[in-house]
C-alpha positions in Angstrom: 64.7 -40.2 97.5 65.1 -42.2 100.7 63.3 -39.2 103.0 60.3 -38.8 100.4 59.7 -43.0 100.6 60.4 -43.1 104.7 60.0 -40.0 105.7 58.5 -40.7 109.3 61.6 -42.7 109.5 63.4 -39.2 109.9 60.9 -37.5 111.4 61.1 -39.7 114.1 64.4 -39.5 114.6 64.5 -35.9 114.5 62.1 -35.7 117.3 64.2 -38.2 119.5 67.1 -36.1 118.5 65.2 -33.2 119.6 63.8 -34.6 123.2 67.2 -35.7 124.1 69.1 -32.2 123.6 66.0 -31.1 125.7 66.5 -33.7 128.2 70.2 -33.0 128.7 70.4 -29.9 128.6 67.3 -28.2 130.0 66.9 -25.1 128.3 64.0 -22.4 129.3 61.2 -22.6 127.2 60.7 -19.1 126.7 64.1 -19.9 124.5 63.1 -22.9 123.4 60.2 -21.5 121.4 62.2 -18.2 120.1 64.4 -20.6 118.6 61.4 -22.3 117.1 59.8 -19.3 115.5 63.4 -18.1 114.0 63.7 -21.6 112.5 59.9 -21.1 111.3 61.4 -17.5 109.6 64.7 -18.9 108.3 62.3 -21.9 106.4 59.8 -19.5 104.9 63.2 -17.0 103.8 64.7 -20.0 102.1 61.2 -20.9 99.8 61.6 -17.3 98.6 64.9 -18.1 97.7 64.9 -20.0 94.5 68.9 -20.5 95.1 68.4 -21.9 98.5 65.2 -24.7 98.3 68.3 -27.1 98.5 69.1 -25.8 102.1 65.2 -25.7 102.8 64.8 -29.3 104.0 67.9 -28.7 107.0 65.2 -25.9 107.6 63.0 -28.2 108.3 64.6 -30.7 110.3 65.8 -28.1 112.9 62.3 -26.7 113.2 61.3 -30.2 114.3 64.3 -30.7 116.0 63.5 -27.7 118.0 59.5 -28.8 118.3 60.5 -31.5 120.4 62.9 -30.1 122.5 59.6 -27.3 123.0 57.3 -30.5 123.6 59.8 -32.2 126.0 59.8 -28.7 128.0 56.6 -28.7 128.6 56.5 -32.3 129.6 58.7 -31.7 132.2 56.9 -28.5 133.7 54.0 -30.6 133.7 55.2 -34.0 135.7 58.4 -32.6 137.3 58.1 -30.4 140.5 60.2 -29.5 143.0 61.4 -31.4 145.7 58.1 -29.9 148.0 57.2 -33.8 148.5 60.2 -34.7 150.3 59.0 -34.5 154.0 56.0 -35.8 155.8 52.7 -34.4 154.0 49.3 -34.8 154.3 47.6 -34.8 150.6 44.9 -35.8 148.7 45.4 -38.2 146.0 43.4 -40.7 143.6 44.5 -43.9 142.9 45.1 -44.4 139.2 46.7 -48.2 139.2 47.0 -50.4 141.7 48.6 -54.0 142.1 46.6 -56.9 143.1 45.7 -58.4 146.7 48.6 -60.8 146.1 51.3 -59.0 147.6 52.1 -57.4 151.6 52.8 -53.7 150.1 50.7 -53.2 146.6 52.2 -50.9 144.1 50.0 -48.3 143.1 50.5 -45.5 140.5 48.7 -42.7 142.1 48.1 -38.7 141.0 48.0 -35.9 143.9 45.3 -32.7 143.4 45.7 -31.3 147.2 48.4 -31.2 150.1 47.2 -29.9 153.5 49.3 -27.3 155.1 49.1 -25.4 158.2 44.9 -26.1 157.9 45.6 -24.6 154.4 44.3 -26.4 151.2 47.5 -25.8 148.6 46.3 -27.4 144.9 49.2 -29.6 143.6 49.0 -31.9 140.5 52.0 -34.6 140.2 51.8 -38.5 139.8 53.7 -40.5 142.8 54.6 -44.0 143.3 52.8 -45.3 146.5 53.1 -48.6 148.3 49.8 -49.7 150.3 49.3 -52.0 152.8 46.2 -53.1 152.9 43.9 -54.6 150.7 41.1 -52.6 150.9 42.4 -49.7 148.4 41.0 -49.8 144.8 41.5 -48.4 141.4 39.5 -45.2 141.5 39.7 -44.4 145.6 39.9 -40.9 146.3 42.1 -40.9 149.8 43.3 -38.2 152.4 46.6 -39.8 153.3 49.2 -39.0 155.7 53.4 -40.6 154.7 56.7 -39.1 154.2 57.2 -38.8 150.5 60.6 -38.8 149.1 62.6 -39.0 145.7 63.0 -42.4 144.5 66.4 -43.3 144.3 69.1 -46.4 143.7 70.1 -47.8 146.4 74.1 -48.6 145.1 74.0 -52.3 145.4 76.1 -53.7 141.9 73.8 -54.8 139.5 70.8 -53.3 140.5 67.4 -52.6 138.5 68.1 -48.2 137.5 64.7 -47.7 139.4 65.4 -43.8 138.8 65.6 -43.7 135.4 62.7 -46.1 135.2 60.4 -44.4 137.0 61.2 -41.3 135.4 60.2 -42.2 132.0 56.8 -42.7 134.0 56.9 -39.1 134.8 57.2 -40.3 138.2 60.1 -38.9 140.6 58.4 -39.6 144.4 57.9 -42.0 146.6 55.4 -43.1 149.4 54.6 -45.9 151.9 50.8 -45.7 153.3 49.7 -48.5 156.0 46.3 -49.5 157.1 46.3 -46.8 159.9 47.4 -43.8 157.6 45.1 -43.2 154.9 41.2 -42.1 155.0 38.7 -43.2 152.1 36.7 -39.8 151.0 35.2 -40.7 148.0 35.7 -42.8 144.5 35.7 -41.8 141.1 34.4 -44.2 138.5 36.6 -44.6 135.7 34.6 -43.8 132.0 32.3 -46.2 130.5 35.0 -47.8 128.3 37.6 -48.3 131.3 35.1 -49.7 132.9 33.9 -52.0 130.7 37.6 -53.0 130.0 38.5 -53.8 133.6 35.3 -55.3 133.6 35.9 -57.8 131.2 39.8 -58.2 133.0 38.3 -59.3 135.6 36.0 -62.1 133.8 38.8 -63.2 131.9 41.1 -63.6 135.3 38.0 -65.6 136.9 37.7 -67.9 134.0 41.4 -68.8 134.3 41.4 -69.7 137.6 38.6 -72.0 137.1 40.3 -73.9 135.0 44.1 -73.1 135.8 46.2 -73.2 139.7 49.9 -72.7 140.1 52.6 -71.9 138.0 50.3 -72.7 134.8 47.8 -70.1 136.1 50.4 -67.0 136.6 51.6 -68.0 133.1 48.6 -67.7 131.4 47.5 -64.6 133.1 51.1 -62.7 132.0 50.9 -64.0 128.4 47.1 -63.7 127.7 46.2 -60.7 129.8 50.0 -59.0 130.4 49.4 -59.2 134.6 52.5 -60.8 135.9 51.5 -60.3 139.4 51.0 -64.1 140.0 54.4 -65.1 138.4 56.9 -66.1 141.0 61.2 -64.9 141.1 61.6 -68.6 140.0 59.7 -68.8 136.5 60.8 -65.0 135.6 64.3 -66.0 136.0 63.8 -69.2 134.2 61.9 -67.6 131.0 64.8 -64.5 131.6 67.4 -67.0 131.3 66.1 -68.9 127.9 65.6 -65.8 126.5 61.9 -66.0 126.7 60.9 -63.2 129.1 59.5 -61.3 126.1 56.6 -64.1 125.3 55.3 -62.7 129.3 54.7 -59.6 128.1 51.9 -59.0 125.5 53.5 -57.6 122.7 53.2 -57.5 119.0 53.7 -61.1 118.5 50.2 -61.2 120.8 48.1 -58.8 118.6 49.9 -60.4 115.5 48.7 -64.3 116.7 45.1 -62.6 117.8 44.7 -61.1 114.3 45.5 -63.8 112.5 43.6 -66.1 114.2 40.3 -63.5 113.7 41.1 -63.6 110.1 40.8 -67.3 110.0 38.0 -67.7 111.7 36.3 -64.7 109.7 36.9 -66.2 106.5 35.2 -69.3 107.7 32.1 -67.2 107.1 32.7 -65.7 103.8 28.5 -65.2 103.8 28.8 -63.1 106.4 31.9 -61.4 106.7 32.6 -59.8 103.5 36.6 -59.1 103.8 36.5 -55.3 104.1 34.1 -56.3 107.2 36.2 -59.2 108.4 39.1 -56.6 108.4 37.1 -53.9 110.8 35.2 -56.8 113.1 39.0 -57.8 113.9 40.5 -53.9 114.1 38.1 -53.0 116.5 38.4 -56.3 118.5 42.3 -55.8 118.3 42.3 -52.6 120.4 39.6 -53.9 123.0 42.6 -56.5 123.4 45.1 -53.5 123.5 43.0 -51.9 126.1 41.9 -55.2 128.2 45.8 -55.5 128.4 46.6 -52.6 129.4 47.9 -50.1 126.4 52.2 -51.3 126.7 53.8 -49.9 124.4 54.5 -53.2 122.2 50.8 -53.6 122.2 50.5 -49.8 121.3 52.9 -50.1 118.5 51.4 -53.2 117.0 47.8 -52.1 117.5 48.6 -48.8 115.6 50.7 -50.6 112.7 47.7 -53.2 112.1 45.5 -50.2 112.0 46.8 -48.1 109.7 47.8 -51.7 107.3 44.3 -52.4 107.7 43.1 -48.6 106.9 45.4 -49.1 103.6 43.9 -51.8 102.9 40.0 -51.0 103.0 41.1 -47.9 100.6 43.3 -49.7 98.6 46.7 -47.8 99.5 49.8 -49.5 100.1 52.8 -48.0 102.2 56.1 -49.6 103.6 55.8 -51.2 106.5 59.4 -49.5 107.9 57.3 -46.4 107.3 54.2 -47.5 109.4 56.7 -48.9 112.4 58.3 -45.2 112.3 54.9 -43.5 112.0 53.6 -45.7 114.9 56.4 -44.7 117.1 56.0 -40.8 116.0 52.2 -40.8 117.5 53.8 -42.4 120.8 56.4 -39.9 121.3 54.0 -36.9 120.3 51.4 -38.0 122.9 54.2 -38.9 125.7 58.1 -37.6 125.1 59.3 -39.4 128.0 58.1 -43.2 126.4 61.4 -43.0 124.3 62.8 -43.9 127.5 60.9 -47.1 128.5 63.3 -49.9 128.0 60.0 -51.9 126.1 59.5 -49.1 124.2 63.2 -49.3 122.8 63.5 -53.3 122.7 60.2 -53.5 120.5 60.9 -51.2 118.1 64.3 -52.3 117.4 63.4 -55.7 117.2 60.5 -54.5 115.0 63.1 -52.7 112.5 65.5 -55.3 112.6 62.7 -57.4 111.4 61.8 -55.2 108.7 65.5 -54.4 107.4 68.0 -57.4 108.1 65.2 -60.8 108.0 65.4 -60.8 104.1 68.8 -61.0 103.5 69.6 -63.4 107.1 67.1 -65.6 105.4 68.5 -65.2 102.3 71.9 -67.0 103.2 70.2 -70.5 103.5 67.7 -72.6 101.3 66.0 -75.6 101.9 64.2 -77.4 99.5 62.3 -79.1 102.7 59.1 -77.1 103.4 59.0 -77.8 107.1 62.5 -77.4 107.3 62.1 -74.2 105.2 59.9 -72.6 107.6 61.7 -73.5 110.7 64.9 -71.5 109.0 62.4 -68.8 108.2 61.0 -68.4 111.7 64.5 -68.5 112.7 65.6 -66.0 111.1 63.4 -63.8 112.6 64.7 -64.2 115.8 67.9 -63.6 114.4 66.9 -60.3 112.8 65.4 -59.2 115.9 68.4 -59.9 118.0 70.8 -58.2 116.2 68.8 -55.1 116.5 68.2 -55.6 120.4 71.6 -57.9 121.2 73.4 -54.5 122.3 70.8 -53.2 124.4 69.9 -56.4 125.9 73.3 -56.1 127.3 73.1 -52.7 128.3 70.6 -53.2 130.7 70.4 -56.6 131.7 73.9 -57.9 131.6 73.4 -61.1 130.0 72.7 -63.0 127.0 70.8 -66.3 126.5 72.7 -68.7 124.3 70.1 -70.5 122.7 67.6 -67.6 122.1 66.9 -69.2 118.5 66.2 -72.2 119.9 64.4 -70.8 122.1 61.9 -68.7 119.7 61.1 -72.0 117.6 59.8 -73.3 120.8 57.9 -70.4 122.3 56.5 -69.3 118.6 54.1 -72.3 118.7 53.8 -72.9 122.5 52.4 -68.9 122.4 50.1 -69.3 119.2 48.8 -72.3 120.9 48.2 -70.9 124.9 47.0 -67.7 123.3 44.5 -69.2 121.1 43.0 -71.8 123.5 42.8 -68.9 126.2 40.7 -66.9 124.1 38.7 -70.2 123.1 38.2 -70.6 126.8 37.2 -66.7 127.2 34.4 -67.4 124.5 33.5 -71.1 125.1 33.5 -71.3 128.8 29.9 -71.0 128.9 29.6 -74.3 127.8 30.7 -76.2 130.5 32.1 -79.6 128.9 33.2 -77.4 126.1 34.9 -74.8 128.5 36.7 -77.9 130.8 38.3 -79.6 128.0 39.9 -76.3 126.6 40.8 -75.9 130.1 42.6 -79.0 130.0 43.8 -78.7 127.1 45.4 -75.3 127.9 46.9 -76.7 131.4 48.7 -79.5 129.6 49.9 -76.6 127.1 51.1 -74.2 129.6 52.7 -77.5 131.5 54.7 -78.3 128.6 55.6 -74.8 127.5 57.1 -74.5 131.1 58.7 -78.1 130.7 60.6 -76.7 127.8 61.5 -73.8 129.5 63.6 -75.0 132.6 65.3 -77.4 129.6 66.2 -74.7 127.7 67.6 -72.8 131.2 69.6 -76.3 132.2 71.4 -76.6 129.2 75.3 -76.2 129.8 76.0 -72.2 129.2 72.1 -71.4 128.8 73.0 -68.3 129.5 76.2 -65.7 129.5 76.7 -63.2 132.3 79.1 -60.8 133.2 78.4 -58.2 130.2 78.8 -54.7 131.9 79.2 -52.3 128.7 79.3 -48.5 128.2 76.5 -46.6 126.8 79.6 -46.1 123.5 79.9 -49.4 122.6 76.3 -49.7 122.5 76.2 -46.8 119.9 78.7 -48.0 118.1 77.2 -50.7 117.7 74.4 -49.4 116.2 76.8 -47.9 113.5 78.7 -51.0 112.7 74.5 -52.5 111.8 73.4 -49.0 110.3 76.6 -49.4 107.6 75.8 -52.8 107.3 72.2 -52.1 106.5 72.8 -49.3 103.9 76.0 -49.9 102.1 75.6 -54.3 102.1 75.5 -53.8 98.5 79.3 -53.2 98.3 81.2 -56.0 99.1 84.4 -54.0 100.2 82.1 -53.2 103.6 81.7 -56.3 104.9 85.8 -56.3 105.4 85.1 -53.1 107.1 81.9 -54.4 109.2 83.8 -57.7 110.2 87.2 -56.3 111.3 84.9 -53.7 113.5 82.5 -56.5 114.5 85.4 -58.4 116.1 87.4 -55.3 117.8 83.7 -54.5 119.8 83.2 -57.8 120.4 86.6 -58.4 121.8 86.7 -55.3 123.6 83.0 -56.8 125.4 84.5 -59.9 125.8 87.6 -58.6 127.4 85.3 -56.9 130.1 83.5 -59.7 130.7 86.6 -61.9 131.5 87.9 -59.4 133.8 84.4 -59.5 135.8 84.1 -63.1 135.9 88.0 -63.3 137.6 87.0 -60.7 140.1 87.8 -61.2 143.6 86.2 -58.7 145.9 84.5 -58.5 149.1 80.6 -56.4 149.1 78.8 -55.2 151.6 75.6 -54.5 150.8 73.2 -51.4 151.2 70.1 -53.4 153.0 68.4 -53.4 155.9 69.5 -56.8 156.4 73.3 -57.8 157.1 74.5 -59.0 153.5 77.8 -59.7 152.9 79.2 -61.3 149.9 82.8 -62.5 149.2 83.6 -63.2 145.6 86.8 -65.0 143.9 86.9 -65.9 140.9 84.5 -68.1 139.9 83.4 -68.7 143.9 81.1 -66.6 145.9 80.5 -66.7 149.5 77.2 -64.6 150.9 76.7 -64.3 154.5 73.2 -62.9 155.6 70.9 -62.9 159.1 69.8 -65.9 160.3 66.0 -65.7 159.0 63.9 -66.4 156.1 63.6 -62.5 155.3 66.7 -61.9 155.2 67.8 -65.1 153.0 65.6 -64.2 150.3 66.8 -60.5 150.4 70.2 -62.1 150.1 69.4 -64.4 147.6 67.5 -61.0 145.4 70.8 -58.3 145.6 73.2 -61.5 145.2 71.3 -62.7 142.2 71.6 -59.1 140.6 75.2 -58.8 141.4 76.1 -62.3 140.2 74.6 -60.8 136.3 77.6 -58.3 136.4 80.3 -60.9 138.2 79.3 -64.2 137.6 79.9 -66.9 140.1 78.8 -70.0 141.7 77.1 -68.5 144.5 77.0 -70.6 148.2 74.3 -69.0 151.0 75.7 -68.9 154.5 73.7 -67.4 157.8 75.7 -65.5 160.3 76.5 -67.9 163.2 77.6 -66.0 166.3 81.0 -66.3 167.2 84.1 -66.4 164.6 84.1 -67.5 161.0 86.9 -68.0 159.0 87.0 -67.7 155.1 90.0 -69.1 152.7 89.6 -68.1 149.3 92.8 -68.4 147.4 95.0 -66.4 148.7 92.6 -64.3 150.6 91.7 -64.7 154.2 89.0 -63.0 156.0 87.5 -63.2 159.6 84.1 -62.7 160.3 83.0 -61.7 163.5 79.4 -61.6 164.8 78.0 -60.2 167.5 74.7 -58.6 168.2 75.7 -54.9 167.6 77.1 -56.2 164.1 80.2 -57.4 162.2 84.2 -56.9 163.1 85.5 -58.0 159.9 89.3 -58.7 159.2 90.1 -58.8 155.7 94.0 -59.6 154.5 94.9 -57.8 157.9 92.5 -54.7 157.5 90.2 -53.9 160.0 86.3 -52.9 159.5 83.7 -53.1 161.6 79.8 -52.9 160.5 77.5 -51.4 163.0 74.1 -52.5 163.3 73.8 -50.8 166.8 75.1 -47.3 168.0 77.1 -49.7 171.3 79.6 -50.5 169.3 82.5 -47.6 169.1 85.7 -47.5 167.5 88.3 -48.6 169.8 91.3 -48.6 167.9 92.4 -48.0 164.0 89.5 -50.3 162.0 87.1 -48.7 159.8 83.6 -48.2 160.2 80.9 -49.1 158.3 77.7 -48.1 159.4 74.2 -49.9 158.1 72.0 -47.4 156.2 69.7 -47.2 159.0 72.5 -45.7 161.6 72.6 -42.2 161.8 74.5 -40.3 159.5 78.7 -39.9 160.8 80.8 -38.1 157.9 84.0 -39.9 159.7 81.9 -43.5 158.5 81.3 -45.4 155.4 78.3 -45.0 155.0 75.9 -47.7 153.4 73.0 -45.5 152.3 75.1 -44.4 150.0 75.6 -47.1 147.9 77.1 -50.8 148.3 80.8 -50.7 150.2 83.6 -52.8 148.1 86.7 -53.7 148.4 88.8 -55.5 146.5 90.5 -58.9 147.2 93.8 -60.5 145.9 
């Protein structure tokens, strides 16, 4: 009964199912499709067989099962090559996205037809990651370019961003860095009339913000109007991270949700001329140029698709459950692309989506308040709970931390985004009209002023935010299990005994970890081009770094990601030539600076870090050679990951 009412719901999850036995275990897909057409066999056997229909529908989920895992095959012929691209090459490429002017080296997303070889012209199709610097370079440039390409990789430092895996659900695997000197413009392609016209009206939309809008308040209202966060500085990210905000930065479905809505209202203003089958298409169609103006994600995708289908269902009078639409949504993602069940936005949103749809009715139902106002504050809250308990064990997965008062948060942020979002597309139609256009402007700053105001006092609360959660990928599936039991047996009243004794053994056994990080004492070198040296214990940190600007801020990035895992006051110190003497309970360390790099002497243990091939070993100390010094097996060697050792 459950599959014939949801049955994208498994569908879904059989093609998941399906892409992930692909994924891990890379079968040839010659085999891959033999499998599919027995499975196709053993179905149609079983419909003959009047005995066996009950066994027909396990038929049918391998025969998806094994459709994916096909799909998935051919997804990976298609974006993953060899590793041809890991040497100096000359190729032709065109440049598909690029970042703005903003930054040195601009990030660009770009897709390789040609690589020159021995005055040969070899055809090649793969998409690369390629850092430019210069400012010249635009979306659509066809360039000959000449860089040493090579597979992205993690670098090793603790708590670091899992670039690989990131990148790879981009069907991206390689590397590039082009300067001014090494790339030749040969031609540009125009992007369709439709791109066109939506980068077009991008643009508009940026220039009519920065009329009105400077600062901080402009990079805000970029990222949550148009979802381009290239303006938004380390500072407010890690604020908005640390209330538990960062999602309101990136249009999502709460965006398209406030948008529609508002297009409703205004619609039924004009009952004359909007009938409310028109009012329903007028704000469908301008829905998906705001999908496309910023930029497809896949929150945006999701919610575009949902509205569409809610709002097909409704001009034909069918009615389906929304559960059902979320799922169907995320089938027509993961047919087009196998590898978006691997974007961490991807995950987040839908589970926050289906913790909406399954667990907000009864979280709400635990409280009533007579009070409307009062009553819709608990209601509002109670979406944010039943989204977080759906994305609470991922969010710790992958980012280490938790913000404490996320509900608190979410009050806040639901009007402070219904009102920027509105106003900026009031400015986007009014700006015209100049006195019009410069009080919205106003208006918007004072907004955007306040919504960042009660940002940094949600982030300077005492315990804003818990760090130090490092958890395996187990506990996060079993977590999922404990909410899936919850979820279909919370009827019985003998589960929640079950559910609650489990809910506190995984949360002990998190919290357990997370004590033992935040009492570690250890000493980090870091894998960077710049000296880096950390000393942590307990709840004290010491970094060391090169005496310049560059390398402080470096410092202040790898420190910042390693303080997520083992949290820690942190102090910033700058190599002074000469001796320097450390004391951290009982630990004692010696750091000794010279020009060709560190000797270090840690509780009586020698090491020395060589920033210069002068320095030799001269008696039993160990070396440590920065990741830019050639490669000695007898040496630690930093390009291989962060070195640590651990303290008393």
């Amino acid at each position: 009964m459950f599959f014939y009412r949801f049955p994208f719901v498994y569908i879904t999850i059989l093609l998941i199912l399906g892409i992930e036995f692909q994924s891990n275990f890379d079968f040839e897909t010659n085999s891959l499709l033999v499998a599919l057409i027995v499975a196709l066999i053993v179905v149609l056997i079983l419909e003959k067989i009047k005995r066996a229909k009950n066994f027909q529908l396990v038929g049918i989920f391998l025969v998806l099962t094994m459709s994916a895992s096909l799909l998935m095959s051919l997804k990976q012929k298609t974006i993953y090559k060899n590793d041809a691209l890991n040497l100096v090459e000359t190729v032709q490429l065109k440049i598909d996205e690029i970042a703005g002017v903003e930054k040195v080296w601009r990030k660009a997303i770009c897709r390789i037809s040609f690589i020159v070889r021995e005055d040969k012209v070899q055809s090649y199709d793969e998409k690369v990651l390629v850092y430019f610097n210069t400012e010249k370079v635009i979306k659509g440039d066809v360039l000959i370019v000449h860089t040493q390409f090579s597979k992205i990789y993690n670098k090793g430092n603790p708590g670091e961003f899992d670039a690989v895996n990131y990148w790879k659900s981009q069907g991206i695997q390689s590397m590039g860095f082009v300067s001014s000197d090494d790339y030749k413009l040969i031609d540009h392609e125009n992007a369709n009339y439709f791109s066109t016209a939506l980068m077009s009206l991008q643009e508009n939309f940026k220039e009519t913000l920065k009329q009105h809008l400077e600062g901080e308040n402009l990079a805000i209202a970029q990222a949550l109007v148009l979802g381009d966060k290239n303006l938004l500085s380390p500072e407010v990210k890690s604020s908005f991270s640390k209330a538990g905000a960062m999602h309101v930065l990136a249009v999502s479905g709460l965006h398209v949700g406030i948008v529609l809505f508002l297009l409703m209202y205004l619609f039924s203003l004009f009952p004359r001329i909007f009938s409310k089958r028109g009012a329903l298409i007028a704000a469908l169609i301008i829905i998906w140029i705001y999908a496309g103006v910023t930029g497809f994600s896949s929150s945006v995708l999701r919610a575009t698709i949902m509205f569409s289908i809610l709002t097909f269902g409704g001009v034909i009078g069918r009615k389906t459950h929304p559960l059902n639409l979320l799922f169907f949504s995320a089938f027509l993602m993961i047919a087009w692309n196998p590898l978006v069940i691997y974007n961490i936005g991807f995950q987040l949103s839908y589970l926050a989506m289906i913790g909406i749809f399954t667990l907000y009715k009864p979280i709400s139902l635990l409280f009533y308040f007579k009070n409307k106002w009062i009553r819709k504050i608990w209601e509002g809250t109670a979406v944010g709970i039943a989204a977080q308990c759906l994305t609470f064990p991922l969010t710790l997965y992958y980012f280490h931390q938790f913000p404490n008062y996320f509900a608190l948060t979410n009050i806040g942020m639901m009007t402070f985004a219904g009102v920027v979002l509105s106003l900026g597309l009031f400015l986007f139609t009014l700006n015209k009209l100049i006195v019009v256009g410069k009080l919205i402007g106003v208006a918007l700053g004072i907004c955007l002023s306040a919504m960042l105001f009660f940002i940094q006092f949600i982030e300077n609360l005492p315990f804003s935010v818990a760090k130090g959660f490092v958890i395996q990928s187990e506990l996060v599936l079993i977590a999922y299990c404990i909410i899936l039991i919850f979820y279909l047996f919370q009827k019985k009243k003998s589960i929640y005994y079950l559910v609650g004794i489990s809910t506190i053994a995984l949360f002990s056994m998190i919290q357990f970890n997370r004590y033992q990080n935040l009492g570690t004492n250890e000493l980090v070198v870091f894998n960077s081009k710049d000296m880096v040296i950390t000393v942590k214990s307990g709840n004290k940190m010491i970094c060391y770094h090169d005496p310049n600007e560059r390398s402080f801020k470096n410092a202040q990035f790898l420190v910042g990601n390693y303080e997520k895992i083992k949290p820690a006051e942190i102090e910033f110190r700058s190599f002074e030539l000469g001796k320097t003497s450390i004391q951290l309970g009982s630990n004692e360390i010696v750091l000794t600076s010279k020009k060709e790099g560190v000797r270090m002497d840690v509780n009586g243990e020698e090491f020395i870090i060589r920033k210069d091939y002068k320095w030799q070993k001269s008696s039993d100390e160990t070396i440590i050679d920065m990741p830019y010094i050639h490669e000695n097996p007898k040496h630690i060697q930093l390009k291989n990951g962060a070195f640590v050792f651990k303290l008393n």
